[in-house]
C-alpha positions as CSV (number, residue, x, y, z in Angstrom):
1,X,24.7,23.3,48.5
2,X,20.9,23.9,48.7
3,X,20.9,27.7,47.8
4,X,23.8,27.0,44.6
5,X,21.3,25.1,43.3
6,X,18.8,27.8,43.9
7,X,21.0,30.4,42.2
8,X,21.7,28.0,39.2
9,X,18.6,27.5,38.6
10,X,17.8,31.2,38.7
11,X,20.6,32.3,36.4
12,X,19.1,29.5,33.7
13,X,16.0,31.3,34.0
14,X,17.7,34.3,33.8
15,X,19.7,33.2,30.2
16,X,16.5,31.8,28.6
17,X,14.7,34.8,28.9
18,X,17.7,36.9,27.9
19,X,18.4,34.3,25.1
20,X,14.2,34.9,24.4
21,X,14.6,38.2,23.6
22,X,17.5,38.5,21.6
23,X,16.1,35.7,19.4
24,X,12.5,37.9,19.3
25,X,14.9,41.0,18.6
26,X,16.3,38.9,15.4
27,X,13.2,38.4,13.9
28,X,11.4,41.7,14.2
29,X,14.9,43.1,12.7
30,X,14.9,40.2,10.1
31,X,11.3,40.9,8.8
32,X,12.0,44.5,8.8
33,X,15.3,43.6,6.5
34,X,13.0,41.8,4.5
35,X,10.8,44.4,3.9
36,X,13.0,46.9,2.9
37,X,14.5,44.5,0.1
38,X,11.2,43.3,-0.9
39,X,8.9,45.6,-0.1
40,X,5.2,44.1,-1.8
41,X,6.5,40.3,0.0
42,X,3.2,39.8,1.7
43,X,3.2,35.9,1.6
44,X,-0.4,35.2,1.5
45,X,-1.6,31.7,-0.1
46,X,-2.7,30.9,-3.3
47,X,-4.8,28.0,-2.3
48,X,-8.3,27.7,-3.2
49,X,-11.6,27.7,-0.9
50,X,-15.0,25.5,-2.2
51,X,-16.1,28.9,-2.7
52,X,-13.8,29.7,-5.2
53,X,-14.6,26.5,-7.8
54,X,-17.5,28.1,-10.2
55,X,-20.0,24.8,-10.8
56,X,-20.2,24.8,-14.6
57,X,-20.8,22.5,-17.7
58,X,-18.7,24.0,-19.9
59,X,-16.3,26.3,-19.9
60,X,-17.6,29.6,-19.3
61,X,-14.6,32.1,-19.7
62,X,-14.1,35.0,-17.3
63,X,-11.5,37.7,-17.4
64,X,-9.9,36.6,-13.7
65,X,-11.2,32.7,-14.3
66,X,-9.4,30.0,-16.4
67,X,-10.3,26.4,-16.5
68,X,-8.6,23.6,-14.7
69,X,-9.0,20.3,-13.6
70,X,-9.4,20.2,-9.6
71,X,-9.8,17.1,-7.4
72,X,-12.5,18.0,-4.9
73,X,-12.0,14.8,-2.7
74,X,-14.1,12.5,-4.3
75,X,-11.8,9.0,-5.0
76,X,-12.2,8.2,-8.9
77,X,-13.5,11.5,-10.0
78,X,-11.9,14.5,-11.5
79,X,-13.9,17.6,-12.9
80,X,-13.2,21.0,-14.7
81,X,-14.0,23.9,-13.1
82,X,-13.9,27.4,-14.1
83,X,-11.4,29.0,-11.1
84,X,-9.3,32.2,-10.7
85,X,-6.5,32.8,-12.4
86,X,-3.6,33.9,-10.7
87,X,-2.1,36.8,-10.3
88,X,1.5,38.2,-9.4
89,X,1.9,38.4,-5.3
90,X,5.7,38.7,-4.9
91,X,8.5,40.7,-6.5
92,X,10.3,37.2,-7.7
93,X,7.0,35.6,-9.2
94,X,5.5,34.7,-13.0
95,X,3.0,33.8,-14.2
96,X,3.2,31.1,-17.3
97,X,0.5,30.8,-19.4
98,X,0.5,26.7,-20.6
99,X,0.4,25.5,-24.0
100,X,0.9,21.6,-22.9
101,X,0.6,19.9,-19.3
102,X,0.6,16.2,-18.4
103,X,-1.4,13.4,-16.4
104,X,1.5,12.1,-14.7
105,X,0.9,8.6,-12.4
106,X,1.6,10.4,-8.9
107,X,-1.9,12.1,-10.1
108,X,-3.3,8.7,-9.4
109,X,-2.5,8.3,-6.5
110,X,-4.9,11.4,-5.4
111,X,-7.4,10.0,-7.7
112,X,-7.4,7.1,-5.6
113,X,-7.8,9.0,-2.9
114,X,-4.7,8.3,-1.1
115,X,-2.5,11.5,-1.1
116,X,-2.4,14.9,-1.1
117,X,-3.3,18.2,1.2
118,X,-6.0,17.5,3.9
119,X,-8.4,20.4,2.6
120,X,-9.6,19.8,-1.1
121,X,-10.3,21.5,-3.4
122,X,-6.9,21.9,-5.7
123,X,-5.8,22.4,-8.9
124,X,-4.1,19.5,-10.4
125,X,-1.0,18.5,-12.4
126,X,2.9,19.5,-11.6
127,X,4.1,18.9,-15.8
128,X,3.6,21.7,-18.0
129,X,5.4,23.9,-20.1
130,X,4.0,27.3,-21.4
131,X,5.0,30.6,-22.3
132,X,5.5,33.6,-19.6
133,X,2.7,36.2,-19.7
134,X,3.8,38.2,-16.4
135,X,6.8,38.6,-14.1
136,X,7.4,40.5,-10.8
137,X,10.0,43.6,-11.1
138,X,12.7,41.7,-9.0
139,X,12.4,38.5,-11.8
140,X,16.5,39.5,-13.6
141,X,16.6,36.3,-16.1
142,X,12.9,36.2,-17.7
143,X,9.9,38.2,-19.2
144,X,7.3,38.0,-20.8
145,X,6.9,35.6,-24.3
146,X,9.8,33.9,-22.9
147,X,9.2,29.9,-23.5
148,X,10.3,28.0,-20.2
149,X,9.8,24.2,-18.8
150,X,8.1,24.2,-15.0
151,X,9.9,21.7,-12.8
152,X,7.4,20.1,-10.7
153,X,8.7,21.1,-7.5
154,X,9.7,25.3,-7.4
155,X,13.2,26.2,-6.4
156,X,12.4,28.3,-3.1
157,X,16.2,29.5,-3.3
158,X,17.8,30.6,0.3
159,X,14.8,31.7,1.9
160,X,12.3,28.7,3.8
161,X,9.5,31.2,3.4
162,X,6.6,28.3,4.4
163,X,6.7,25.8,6.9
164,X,5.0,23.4,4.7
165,X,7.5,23.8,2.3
166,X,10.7,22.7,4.7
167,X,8.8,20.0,6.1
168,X,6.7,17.9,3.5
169,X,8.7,19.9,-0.1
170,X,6.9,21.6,-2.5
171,X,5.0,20.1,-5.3
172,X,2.5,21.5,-7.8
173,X,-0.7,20.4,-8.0
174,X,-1.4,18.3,-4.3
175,X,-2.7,20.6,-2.6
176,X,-1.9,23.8,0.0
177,X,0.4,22.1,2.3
178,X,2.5,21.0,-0.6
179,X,2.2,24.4,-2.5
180,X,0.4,27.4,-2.6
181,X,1.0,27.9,-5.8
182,X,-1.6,26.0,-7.6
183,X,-1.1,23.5,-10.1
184,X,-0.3,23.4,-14.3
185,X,-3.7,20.9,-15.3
186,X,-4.7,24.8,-16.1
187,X,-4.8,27.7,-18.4
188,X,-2.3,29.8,-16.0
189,X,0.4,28.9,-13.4
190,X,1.7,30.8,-10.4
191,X,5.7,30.1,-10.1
192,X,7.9,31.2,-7.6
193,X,11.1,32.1,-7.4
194,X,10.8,32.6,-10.9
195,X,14.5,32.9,-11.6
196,X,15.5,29.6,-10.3
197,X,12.5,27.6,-10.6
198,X,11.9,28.0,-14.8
199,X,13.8,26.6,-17.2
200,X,14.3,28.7,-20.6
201,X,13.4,26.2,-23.7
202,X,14.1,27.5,-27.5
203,X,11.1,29.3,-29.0
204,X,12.0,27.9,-32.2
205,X,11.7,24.2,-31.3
206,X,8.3,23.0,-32.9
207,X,7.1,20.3,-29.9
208,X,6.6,21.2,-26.0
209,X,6.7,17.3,-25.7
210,X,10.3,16.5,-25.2
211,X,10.6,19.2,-23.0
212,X,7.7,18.4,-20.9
213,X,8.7,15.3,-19.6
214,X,11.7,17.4,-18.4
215,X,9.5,18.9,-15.7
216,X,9.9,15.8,-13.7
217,X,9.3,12.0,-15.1
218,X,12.6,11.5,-17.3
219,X,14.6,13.4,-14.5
220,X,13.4,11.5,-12.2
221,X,14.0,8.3,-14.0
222,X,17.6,9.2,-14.1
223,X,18.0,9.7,-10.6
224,X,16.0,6.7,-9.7
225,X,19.4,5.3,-11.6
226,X,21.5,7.1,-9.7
227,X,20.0,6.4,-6.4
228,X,20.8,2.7,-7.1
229,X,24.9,3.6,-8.1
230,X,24.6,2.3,-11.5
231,X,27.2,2.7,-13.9
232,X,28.0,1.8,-17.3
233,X,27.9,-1.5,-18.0
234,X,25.8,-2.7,-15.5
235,X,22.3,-4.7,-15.6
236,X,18.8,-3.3,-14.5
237,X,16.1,-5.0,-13.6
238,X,13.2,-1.6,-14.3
239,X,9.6,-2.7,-12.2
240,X,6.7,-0.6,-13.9
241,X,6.8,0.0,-17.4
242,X,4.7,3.0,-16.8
243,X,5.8,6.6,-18.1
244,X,8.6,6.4,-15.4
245,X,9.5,3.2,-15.6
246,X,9.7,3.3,-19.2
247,X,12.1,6.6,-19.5
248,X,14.3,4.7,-16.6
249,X,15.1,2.3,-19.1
250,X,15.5,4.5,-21.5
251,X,17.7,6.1,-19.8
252,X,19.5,3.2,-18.6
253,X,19.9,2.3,-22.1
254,X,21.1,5.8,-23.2
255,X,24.2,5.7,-20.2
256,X,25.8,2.6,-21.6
257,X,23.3,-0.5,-19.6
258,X,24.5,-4.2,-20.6
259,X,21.0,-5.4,-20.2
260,X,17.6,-3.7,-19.1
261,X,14.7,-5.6,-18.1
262,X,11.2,-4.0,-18.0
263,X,8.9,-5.8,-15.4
264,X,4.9,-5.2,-16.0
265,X,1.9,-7.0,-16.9
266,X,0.5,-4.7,-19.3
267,X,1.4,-6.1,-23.2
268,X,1.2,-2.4,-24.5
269,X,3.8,-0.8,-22.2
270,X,6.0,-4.0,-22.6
271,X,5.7,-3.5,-26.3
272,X,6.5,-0.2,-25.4
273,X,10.1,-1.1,-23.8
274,X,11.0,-3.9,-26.3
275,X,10.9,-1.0,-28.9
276,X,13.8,0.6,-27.4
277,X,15.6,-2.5,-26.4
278,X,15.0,-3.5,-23.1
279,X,13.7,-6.9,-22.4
280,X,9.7,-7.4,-21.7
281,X,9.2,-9.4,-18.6
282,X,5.3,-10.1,-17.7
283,X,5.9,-11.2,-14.0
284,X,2.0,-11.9,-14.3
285,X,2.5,-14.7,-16.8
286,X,3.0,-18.6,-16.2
287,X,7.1,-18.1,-16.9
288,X,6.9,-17.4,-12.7
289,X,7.6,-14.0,-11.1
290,X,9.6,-11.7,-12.4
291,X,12.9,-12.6,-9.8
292,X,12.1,-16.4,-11.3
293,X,12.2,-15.3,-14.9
294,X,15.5,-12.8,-14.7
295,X,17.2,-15.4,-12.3
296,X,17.0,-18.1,-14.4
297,X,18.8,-15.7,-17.5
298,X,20.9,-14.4,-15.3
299,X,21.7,-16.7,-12.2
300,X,23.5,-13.9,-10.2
301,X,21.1,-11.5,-10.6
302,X,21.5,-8.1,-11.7
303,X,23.4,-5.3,-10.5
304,X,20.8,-2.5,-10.2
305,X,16.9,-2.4,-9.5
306,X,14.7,0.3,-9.5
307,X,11.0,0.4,-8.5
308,X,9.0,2.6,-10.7
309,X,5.9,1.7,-8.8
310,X,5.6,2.4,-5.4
311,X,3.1,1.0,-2.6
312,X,-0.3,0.3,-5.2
313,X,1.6,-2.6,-6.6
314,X,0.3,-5.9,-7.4
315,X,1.7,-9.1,-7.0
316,X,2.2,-12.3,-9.5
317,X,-1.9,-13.0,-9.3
318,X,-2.5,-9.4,-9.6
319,X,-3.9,-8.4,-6.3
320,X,-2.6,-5.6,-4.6
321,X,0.6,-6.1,-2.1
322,X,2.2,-2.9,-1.1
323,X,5.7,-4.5,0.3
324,X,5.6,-7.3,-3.6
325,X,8.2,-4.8,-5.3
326,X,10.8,-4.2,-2.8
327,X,10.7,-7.6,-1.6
328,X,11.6,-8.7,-5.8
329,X,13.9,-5.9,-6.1
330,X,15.9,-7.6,-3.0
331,X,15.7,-11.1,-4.8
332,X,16.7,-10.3,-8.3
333,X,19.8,-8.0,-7.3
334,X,22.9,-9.7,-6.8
335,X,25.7,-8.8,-4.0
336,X,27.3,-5.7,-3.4
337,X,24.1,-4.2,-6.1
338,X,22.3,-1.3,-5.6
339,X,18.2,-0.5,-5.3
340,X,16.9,2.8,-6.7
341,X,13.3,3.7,-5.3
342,X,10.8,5.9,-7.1
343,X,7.3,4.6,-6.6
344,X,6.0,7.0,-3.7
345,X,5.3,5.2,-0.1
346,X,2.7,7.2,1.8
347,X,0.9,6.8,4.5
348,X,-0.5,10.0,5.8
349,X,-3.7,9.3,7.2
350,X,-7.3,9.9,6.2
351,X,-8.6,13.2,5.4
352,X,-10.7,15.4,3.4
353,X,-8.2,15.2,1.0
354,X,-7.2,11.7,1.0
355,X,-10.0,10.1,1.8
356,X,-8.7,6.8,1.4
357,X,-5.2,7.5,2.7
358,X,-5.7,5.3,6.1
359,X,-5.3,2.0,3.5
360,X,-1.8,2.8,3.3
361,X,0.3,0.9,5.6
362,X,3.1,3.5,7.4
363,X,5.0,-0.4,8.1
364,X,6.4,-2.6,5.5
365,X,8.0,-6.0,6.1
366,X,10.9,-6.5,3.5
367,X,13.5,-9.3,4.2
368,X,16.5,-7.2,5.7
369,X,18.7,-11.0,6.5
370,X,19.1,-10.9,2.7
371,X,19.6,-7.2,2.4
372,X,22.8,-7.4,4.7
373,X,23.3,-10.8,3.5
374,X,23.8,-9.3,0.1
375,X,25.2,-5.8,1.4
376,X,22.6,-4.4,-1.0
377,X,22.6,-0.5,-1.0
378,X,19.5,1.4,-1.1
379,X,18.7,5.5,-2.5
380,X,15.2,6.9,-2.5
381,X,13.1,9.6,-2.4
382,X,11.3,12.5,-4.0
383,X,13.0,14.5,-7.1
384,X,13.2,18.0,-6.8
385,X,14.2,18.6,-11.0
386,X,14.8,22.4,-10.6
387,X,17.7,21.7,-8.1
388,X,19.0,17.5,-9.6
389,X,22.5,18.6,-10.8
390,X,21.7,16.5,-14.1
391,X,19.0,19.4,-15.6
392,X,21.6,21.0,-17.9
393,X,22.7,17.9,-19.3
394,X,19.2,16.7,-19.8
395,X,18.6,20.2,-21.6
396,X,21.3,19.6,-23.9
397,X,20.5,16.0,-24.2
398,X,16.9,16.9,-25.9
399,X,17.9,20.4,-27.3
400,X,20.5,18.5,-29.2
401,X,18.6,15.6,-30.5
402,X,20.0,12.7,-28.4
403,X,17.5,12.4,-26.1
404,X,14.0,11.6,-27.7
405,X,11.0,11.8,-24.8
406,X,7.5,11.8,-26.9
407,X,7.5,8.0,-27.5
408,X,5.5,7.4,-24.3
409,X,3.0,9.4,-25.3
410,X,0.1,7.8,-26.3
411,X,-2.8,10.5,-26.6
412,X,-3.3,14.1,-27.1
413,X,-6.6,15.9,-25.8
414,X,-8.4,19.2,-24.2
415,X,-8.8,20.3,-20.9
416,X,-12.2,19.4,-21.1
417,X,-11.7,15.8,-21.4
418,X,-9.4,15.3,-18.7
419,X,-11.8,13.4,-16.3
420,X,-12.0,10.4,-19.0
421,X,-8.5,10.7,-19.8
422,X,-8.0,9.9,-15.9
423,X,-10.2,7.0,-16.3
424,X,-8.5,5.4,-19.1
425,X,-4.6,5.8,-17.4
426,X,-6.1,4.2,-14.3
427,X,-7.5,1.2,-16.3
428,X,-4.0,1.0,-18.0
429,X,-6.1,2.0,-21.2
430,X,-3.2,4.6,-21.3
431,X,0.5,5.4,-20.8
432,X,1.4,8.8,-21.1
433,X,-1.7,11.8,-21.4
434,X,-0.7,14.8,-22.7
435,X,-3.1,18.1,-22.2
436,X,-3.1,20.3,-24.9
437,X,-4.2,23.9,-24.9
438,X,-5.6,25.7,-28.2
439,X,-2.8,28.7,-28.2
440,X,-0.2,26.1,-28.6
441,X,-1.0,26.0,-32.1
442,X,0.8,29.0,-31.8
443,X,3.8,26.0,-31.4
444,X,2.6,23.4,-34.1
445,X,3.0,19.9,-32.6
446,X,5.2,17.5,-34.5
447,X,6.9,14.8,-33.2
448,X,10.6,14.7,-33.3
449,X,11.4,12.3,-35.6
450,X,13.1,8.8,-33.6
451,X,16.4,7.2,-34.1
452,X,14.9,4.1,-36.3
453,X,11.6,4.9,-38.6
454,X,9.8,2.1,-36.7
455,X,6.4,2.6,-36.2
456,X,6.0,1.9,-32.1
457,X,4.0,-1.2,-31.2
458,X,0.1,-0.5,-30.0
459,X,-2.1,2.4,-30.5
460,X,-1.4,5.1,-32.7
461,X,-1.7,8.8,-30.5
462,X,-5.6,9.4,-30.2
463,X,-7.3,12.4,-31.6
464,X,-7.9,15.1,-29.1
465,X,-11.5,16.3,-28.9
466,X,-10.0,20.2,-29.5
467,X,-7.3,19.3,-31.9
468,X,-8.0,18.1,-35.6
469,X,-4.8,16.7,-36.6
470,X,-3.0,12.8,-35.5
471,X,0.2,11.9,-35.0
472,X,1.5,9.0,-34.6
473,X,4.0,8.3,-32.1
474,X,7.3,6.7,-33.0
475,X,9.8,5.5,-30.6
476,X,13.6,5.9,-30.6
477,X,15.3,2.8,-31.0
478,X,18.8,1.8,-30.0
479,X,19.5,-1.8,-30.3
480,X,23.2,-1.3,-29.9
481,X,23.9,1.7,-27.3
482,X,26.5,3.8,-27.2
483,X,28.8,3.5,-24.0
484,X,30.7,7.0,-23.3
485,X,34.2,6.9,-23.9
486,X,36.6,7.4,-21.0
487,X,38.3,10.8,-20.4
């Protein structure tokens, strides 16, 4: 008995090493496959060193530099630094030169110092639009002067090239371990994948607006929908009436919602979401929390939630609680509803990079005897836009005229004043910062015009320090919406 085990053991040696070498065998022949397909695939990173960020005042312009804004680890503070501007590395790249990016509110959250890549510095930003100046020879569906949307997260296709890419996904503008590639709070943007990671816009269409907030916020609003099974007809409670929280309701509103409510404290962005026809609720205001004050219109509750806020929430005496939202999404739902989760939940430690990332609790205490009580269902997650099934239909939805996206946008400036711009969305001085560059008057910017002339409550668009002109924002409104008719 003593020497079978002997010789099974031996023979299990014997079939890992053999299995060792045929898996070894695989790969060398793999990587030479590779090779001969793609033959300049070298995969080296795009990431930059402290060496490579050029101290400067003002922009100084270099023929391989460009200015961006870059987070160099320091919470609260965002500068513009002259850095280089990237070049082509494999066969299926481009390079997109941007006429309009976007401050979006997961930029914050680095701001604050709470997420992102261990190793600053990075480029910021994953919303932009531009126009292609270079592609790789193996790029079949673009070229250059071709006008494209960038999704905020690139389509790596059937290849997991990167480790970091398979295990945290990829993501403009936080960092290497997110992406290599840089991000589009610059002059120029790396994209991989090209083919299946751009998004081909009409050249003839007068705004990048619209089609900006396709890179990421409006699709992820929809999904946030779908991740909490709504359907027509249904009631959402919306918490955040930030840029995502207000195109969720938007949305909810466009696909046939009974009732929206939108749940802030901030007057401006509830102004903002009455003007399309969702119901303001202040869950900072004497009327009680925001559960008190949709219970007591609607004593069932309603059927979908959706938290547009994520872990920096505050509570009903405005002081932070990261576990307030879920915990009022699980009271204001009714039974058999449906939770739809968008704020991001981190808690990845302290670092170089996210300096502040250890006040992040990795545990949350939410009320599960009420969750199967209710038998409430629950979707959440990150949004990868270049691979959400709904893209086309979004296209269409804006190319044709029934979706309207600028409304949120509340100010227009230059690179160069993106550090104050950060300032002023942090102090909720803001809602939606767009950054414009000075070839996109190349692309005059004028608003599409909204649904209803009425003039949208709050500030008129600010003038950019680079661009002369004002426009003033209006906001679609649909007091009565449109339910889709049944096949």
């Amino acid at each position: 008995m003593g020497l079978f085990n002997v010789l099974w053991r031996i023979s299990r040696l014997v079939c890992g090493l053999l299995f060792l070498v045929f898996r070894l065998t695989i790969d060398r022949l793999h990587d030479s496959f590779t090779s001969l397909l793609f033959p300049d695939v070298k995969h080296p990173s795009l990431s930059m060193s402290s060496s490579d960020v050029i101290p400067t005042r003002g922009p100084r312009r270099g023929k391989n530099t460009m200015r961006a804004v870059v987070w160099e680890g320091k919470p609260y503070e965002m500068a513009v630094r002259d850095v280089p501007k990237p070049e082509i590395i494999h066969s299926q790249d481009a390079i997109v030169r941007i006429t309009t990016a976007a401050i979006c509110g997961t930029d914050l959250h680095t701001y604050h110092g709470i997420f992102g890549s261990p190793t600053p510095p990075w480029t910021m930003g994953h919303e932009g639009v531009g126009i292609i100046t270079e592609v790789g020879h193996a790029v079949g569906h673009f070229k250059p002067g071709d006008r494209v949307l960038i999704p905020c997260s690139a389509n790596c296709g059937f290849f997991s090239v990167d480790k970091r890419q398979r295990d945290q996904g990829h993501l403009y503008g936080a960092g290497p371990q997110f992406s290599p590639d840089g991000g589009a709070q610059a002059e120029y943007l790396h994209v991989p994948f090209a083919d299946d990671s751009l998004v081909a816009i009409p050249d003839d269409f007068s705004s990048d607006l619209d089609w900006l907030f396709l890179t990421d916020i409006f699709i992820t609003a929809w999904a946030g929908l779908d991740y909490a099974h709504f359907q027509a007809g249904d009631s959402v409670a919306v918490f955040g009436a930030g840029p995502v929280g207000l195109l969720c309701a938007y949305a909810a509103i466009l696909r046939g919602a009974s009732k929206v409510y939108a749940i802030d404290h901030v007057r401006e962005r509830l102004d903002k979401a009455a003007s399309v026809g969702a119901v303001p609720i202040d869950f900072s205001s004497n009327a009680g929390t925001a559960s008190e004050q949709i219970l007591r219109r609607q004593p069932l509750g309603v059927e979908r939630s959706v938290d547009c806020i994520g872990q920096e929430c505050l509570d009903h005496d405005l002081k932070p609680r990261q576990n307030y939202v879920l915990q009022e999404a699980v009271r204001v739902t009714k039974y058999n509803g449906g939770i739809g989760i968008l704020g991001v939940y981190i808690a990845q430690g302290k670092s170089a990079g996210a300096p502040r990332g250890d006040l992040m609790d990795k545990d949350l205490a939410i009320a599960m005897p009420e969750i199967f009580k209710k038998n409430l269902s629950f979707g959440s997650g990150p949004v990868n836009p270049s691979l959400y099934e709904i893209m086309p239909t979004a296209v269409e939805l804006v190319k044709n005229g029934r979706a309207k996206l600028s409304w949120i946008t509340t100010s227009q400036i230059g690179i160069e004043d993106a550090p104050k711009a950060y300032e002023r969305f942090d102090q909720k001085l803001e809602i939606k910062v767009v950054i414009r560059f000075p070839w996109a008057r190349e692309h005059p910017l004028v608003l599409p015009e909204p649904v209803a002339e009425v003039e949208t409550p709050g500030e008129e668009a600010q003038e950019s320090s680079r661009f002369e002109e004002k426009s003033p924002v209006k906001a679609p409104i649909r007091k009565k919406p449109q339910r889709p008719s049944p096949s």
